[in-house]
N, C-alpha and C positions, 0 to 999 in steps of 0.2 A: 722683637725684630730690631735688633741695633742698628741699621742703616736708617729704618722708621724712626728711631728714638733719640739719633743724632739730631736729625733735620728737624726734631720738635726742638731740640734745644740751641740749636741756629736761629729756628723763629725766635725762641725767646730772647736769645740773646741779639738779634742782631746781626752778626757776623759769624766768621767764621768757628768752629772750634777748637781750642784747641785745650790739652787737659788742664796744663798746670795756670791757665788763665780764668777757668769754670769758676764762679765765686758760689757760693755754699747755698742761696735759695734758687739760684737756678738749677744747680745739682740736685737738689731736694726734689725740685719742682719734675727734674726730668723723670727720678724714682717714682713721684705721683704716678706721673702717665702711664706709666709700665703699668702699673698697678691697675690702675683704672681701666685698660684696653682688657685686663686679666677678668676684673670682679665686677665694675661699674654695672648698675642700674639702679631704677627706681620705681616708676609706672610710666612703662615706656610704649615706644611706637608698637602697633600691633605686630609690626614682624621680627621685635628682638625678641630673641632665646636664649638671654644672659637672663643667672638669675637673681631676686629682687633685694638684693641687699647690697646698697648704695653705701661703696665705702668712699669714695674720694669724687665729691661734686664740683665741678668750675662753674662758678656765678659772676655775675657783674654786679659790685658793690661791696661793704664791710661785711667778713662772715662772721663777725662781731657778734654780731645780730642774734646770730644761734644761741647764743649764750646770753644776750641781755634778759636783765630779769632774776637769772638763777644765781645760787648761790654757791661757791666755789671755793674749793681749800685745796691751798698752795703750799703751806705748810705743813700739814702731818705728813706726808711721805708715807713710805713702808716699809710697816712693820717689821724689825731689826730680824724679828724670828726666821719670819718669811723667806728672806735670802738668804741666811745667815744658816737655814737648817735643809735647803732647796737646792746645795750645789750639784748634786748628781739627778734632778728633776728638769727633765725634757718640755720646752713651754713652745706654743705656735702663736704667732702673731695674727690678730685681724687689726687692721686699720679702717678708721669711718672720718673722715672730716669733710670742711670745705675749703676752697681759694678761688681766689678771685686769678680769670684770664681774657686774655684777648681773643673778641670773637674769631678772627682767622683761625686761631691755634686750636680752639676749641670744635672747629668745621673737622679742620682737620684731623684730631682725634677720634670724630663722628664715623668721618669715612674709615678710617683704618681700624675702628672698630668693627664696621660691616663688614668688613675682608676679613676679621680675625678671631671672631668671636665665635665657638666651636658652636656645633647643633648639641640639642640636649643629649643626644646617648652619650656624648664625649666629655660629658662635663665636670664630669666626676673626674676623670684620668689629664683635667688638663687644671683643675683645682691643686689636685694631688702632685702634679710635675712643680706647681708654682708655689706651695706652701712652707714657710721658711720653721725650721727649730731654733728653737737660742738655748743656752744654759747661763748660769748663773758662774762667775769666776773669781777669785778674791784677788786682787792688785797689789803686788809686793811692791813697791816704788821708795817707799822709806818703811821701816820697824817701829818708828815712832810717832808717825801721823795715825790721824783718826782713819779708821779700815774705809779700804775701799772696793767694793766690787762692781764688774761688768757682766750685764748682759748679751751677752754676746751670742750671732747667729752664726748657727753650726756651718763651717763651708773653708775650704781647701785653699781657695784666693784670698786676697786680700780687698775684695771690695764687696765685702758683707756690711751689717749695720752691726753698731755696740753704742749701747746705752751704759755710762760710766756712774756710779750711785757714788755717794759719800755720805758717812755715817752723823749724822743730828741726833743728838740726843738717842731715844729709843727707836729711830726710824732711820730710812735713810732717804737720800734726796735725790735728786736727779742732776749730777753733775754737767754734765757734757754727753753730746751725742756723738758717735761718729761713722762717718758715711763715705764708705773707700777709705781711701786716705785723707779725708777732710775731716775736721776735729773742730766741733760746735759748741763751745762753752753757752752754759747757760746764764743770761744777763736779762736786764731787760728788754731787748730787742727779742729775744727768744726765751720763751720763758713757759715753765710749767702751770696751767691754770688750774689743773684741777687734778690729787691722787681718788685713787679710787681701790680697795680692795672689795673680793666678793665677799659676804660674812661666811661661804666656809673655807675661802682662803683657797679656792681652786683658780682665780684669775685676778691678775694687777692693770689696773690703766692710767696711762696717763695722757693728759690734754695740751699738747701742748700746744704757745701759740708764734707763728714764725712772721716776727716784723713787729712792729712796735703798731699800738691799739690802733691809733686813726688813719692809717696810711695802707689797709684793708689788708692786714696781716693771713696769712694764710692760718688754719683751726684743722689742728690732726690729733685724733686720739688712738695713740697707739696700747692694743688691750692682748695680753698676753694672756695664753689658758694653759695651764698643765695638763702635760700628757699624759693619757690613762690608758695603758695596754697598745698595743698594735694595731687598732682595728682603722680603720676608714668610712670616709663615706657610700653605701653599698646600695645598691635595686634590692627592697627588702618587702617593696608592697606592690602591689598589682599595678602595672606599669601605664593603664587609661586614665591613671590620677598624676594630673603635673603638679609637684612641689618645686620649691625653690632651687634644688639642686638636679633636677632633672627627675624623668617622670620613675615613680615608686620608690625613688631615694626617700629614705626617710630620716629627716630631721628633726624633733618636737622638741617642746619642753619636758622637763621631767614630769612628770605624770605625778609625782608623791610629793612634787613641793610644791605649797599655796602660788600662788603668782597674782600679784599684785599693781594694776595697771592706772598711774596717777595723770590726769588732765591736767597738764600745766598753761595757763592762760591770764595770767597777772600781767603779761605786756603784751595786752592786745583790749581791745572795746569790742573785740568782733560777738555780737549776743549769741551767734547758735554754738558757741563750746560749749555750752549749758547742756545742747543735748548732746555732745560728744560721749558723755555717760549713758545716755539711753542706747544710741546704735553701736559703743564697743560693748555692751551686753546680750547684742542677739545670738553670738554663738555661744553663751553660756544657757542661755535662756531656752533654744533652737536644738541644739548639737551637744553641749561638752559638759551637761549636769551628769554628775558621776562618772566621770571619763578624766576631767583637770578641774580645778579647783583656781580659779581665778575671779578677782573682783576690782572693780572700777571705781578710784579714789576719786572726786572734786571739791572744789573750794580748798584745797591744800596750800596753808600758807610759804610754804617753802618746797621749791626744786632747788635738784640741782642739776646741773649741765649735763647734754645729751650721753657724756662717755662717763657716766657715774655707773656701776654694775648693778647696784642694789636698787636702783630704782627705772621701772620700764615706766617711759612715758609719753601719750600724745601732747603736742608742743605746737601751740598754737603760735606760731611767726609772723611779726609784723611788719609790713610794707618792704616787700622783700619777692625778686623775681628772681629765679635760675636762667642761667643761658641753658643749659645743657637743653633745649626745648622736648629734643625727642625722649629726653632719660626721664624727664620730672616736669610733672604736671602742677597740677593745684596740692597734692599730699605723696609722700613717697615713705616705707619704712625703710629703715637701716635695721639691720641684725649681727650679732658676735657669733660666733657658733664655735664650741669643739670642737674640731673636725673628727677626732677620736672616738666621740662617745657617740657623736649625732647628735649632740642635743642642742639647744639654743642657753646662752651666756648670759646677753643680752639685747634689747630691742625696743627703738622707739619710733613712735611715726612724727613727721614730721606737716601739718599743715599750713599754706603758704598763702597768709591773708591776698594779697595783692593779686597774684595767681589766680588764686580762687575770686575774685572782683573783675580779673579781666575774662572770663568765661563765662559772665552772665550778660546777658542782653542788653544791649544798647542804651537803653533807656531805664536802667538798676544799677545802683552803687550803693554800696556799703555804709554811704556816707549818708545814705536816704534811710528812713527808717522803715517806710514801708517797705523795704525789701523782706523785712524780718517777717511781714505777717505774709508773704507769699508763701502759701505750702508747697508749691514743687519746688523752688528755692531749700527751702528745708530740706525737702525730702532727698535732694541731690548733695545736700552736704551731708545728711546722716549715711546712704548710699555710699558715698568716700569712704566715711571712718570705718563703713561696717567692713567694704572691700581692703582696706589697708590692714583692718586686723584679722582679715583674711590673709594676708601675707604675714603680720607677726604671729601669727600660728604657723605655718607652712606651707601656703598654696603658694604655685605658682598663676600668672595669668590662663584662664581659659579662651578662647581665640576660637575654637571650631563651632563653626554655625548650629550645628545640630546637637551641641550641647549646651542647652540655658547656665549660665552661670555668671552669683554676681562680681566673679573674679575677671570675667569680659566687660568689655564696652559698647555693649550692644543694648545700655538700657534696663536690663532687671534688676530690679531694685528689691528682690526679697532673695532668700536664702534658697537654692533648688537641691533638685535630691540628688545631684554629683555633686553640691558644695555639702552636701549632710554625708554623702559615701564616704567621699574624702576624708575629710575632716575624720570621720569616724574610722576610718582603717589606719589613719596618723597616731589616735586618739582610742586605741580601744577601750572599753567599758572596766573599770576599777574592778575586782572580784575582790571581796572584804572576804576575810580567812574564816572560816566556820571557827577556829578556835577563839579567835577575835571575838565576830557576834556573840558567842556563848559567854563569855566573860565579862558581863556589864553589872552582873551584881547584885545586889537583894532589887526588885521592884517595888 
C-alpha cells in the first residue's frame, strides 16, 4: 500500500517527503516495512494467520545482541565460482533480521498489518505476487579493474535492489548495495558481518549490519536460493493440517539430508538450555524416527550468527525484549525456504531470556536460583522449545478448541495425535530400497 507506506516514512522521518531528500536508512528502513506487513511473525496473538517465519523484527534496544557471542567472517566472501559460473541462474531472496523503532511506528505497522494480512487460503498467491528473482550480471565499467558483478532483481523499473560484488582474491565481496536509485557503499557504518554459503552451493547469505555497532544499528540477513524448476508453493496434503504457509501446503526439510540442530548458549547463565536438548528431541523420539534424520548438538564451542546456512540453531538471548508484543513472545523461529522446491534452506529459534523472566510469576526471577528447581517452571520452558521446533519442522499454530495441540496455547504440554498426523503426513515414512537392504554383504 504506497499511501500506507509513505506515512510510515513521514513517521520516521519527521516531516514531510519528499524523494530526493529520503537519506539511505530511512529508505532501507521503509523497504523493511513493506516486507514485514507481507511476511512478519513469530508466536503471535491467537488471531494472526501470517505464517511463522519471522523475517524483519522491530525491538527496543541494540539488535547487536543477536549476534553477541558468535562467531562471524566478514572476509571470505563468495566463492569466485559461484557467480562467476551462475550468470543465467535464477535465485529468490528471503530476508530475516532485526531493528530497532519507535513504538508509535511499530503500533502502527500492528494495525495495518490486521487490515492486510491475507487468510490462509490466500497465502500462497500473495507470497508468490511478492517474491522477488535476481540474477547474477558481470559490470563492464573499466577492462582493467578487478571483475565486477551485480546481483540484481529481475524488474522493468528502476527501483529494484542490486547487490554490487567485487572480486578479492578467490571470492568476492560485497561492494555496495543499491536501492532505487540510492547507491550504498560498503564502509564501516554499513558493513557485511557474516558470508555464508550452503555446502551444496544452492544458497548465499549475507549479514549485513546498517549503522555503526553502539548506536543500535539495524541486523538484515539477506539469503539468496537458486531456483530449481517452475514449481511453487502448492495444497499438496490434507488441508485439516495447518503448516506454516497455509493449511496442506507443504513445506519440510529434505527428508534424505541428516539435519543437525546446535544449542547455542555461551552468552547467557540462563541453566534450563541444558534441557533445550532434551525437549528439541521429542519429535525425533515421538514422530520423525525413520521419517528425517535429525540430531541435537550442545556444549558446542563455537556458533555462528543466526544467517549462517550450514548451521540450524536454538539461540539462547540475553536480557533482551521485542516490542513487536503481539508477533513475539518469550521464543519465536525464523525459517529460509525455497519457494520452488518447498523445502526449508534454513532455521533457527530464537529464545528471549528476559521475555521468558517477565512471564513468570511475581515472586520468580532468574536471578533466584530456586526458580531452577521449580518443575512446572521447567516444564513450561521445555514446552516452548518443543512447540517452536514444531514450527522449524512445519506446523503452523493450532487455535481450534477441539483440537489438543502443543502448537496452541491452551496448555498441552505433550505431543497429541494431530501433532503426530501432521508431522507425519509432512514427514512420510523413509521406504529403504529392497535392492539397498539386499546389498549389505557377507554377515
Amino acid at each position: 500500500d504506497k499511501y500506507y507506506l509513505v506515512n510510515l516514512i513521514q513517521m520516521y522521518n519527521g516531516s514531510s517527503l519528499h524523494s530526493h531528500e529520503v537519506s539511505v536508512i530511512p529508505l532501507f528502513k521503509s523497504i523493511c516495512f513493506l516486507i514485514m506487513i507481507l511476511f512478519l511473525s513469530a508466536c503471535p496473538s491467537k488471531n494472526d494467520s501470517a505464517p511463522v517465519s519471522a523475517q524483519l523484527i522491530p525491538v527496543k534496544g541494540n539488535p547487536m545482541v543477536f549476534v553477541e557471542g558468535t562467531v562471524m567472517d566478514s572476509e571470505s566472501g563468495i566463492n569466485a565460482a559461484i557467480i562467476e559460473e551462475s550468470l543465467d541462474e535464477e535465485w529468490v531472496v528471503n530476508i530475516r533480521g532485526f531493528f530497532e523503532e519507535k513504538q508509535e511506528v511499530v503500533d502502527s505497522m500492528q494495525a495495518a498489518r490486521q487490515r492486510q494480512v491475507a487468510p490462509d487460503s490466500d497465502l500462497v498467491s500473495k507470497i508468490s505476487d511478492s517474491v522477488k528473482k535476481y540474477k547474477f550480471k558481470e559490470i563492464n565499467d573499466d577492462a582493467e579493474s578487478a571483475k565486477h558483478f551485480s546481483l540484481e532483481e529481475e524488474t522493468e523499473s528502476d527501483e529494484g535492489t542490486k547487490f554490487e560484488f567485487q572480486k578479492n582474491g578467490d571470492s568476492y565481496l560485497l561492494a555496495a548495495m543499491q536501492i532505487g536509485t540510492h547507491k550504498i557503499p560498503m564502509d564501516e557504518t554499513i558493513k557485511v558481518l557474516h558470508y555464508s554459503v550452503k555446502n551444496d552451493q544452492s544458497a548465499i547469505s549475507l549479514l549485513v549490519r546498517f549503522g555503526s555497532p553502539e548506536n543500535n544499528p539495524s541486523l538484515i540477513s539477506y539469503e539468496f536460493v537458486k531456483v530449481k524448476g517452475t514449481g511453487f508453493l502448492q495444497a499438496q496434503l490434507n488441508t485439516i493440517y495447518k503448516y506454516l504457509y497455509g493449511p496442506g501446503v507443504k513445506v519440510a526439510w529434505d527428508q534424505h539430508k541428516d539435519l543437525n540442530v546446535t544449542v547455542c548458549d555461551q552468552n547467557t547463565s540462563f541453566l534450563y538450555s541444558r534441557h533445550a536438548h532434551e525437549a528439541a528431541l521429542v519429535w525425533r523420539q515421538e514422530v520423525l524416527e525413520g521419517r528425517l534424520n535429525y540430531n541435537v548438538s550442545e556444549d558446542v564451542e563455537i556458533c555462528p550468527p543466526f544467517s549462517d546456512l550450514n548451521t540450524q540453531s536454538i539461540i539462547h538471548v540475553k536480557d533482551w525484549i521485542v516490542v513487536y508484543k503481539e508477533m513475539a513472545t518469550a521464543a519465536f523461529a525464523t525459517m529460509t525456504v525455497n519457494y520452488t522446491t518447498s523445502e526449508f534452506v534454513d532455521g533457527d529459534i530464537m529464545f528471549l531470556e528476559s521475555e521468558w523472566e517477565e512471564s513468570l510469576p511475581d515472586n520468580l526471577s532468574l536471578s533466584d536460583s530456586t526458580v531452577y528447581s521449580n518443575s512446572y517452571i521447567l516444564e513450561r520452558y521445555k514446552r516452548t522449545i518443543t512447540h517452536e521446533m514444531g514450527h522449524f519442522f512445519g506446523l503452523h499454530h493450532q487455535f481450534d478448541d477441539s483440537t489438543p495441540s502443543i502448537m496452541g496455547y491452551s496448555g498441552v504440554r505433550e505431543l497429541t495425535e494431530y501433532d503426530r498426523e501432521a508431522i507425519q503426513a509432512l514427514y512420510p515414512e523413509i521406504q529403504v530400497e529392497e535392492e539397498e537392504s539386499n546389498n549389505l554383504g557377507p554377515q
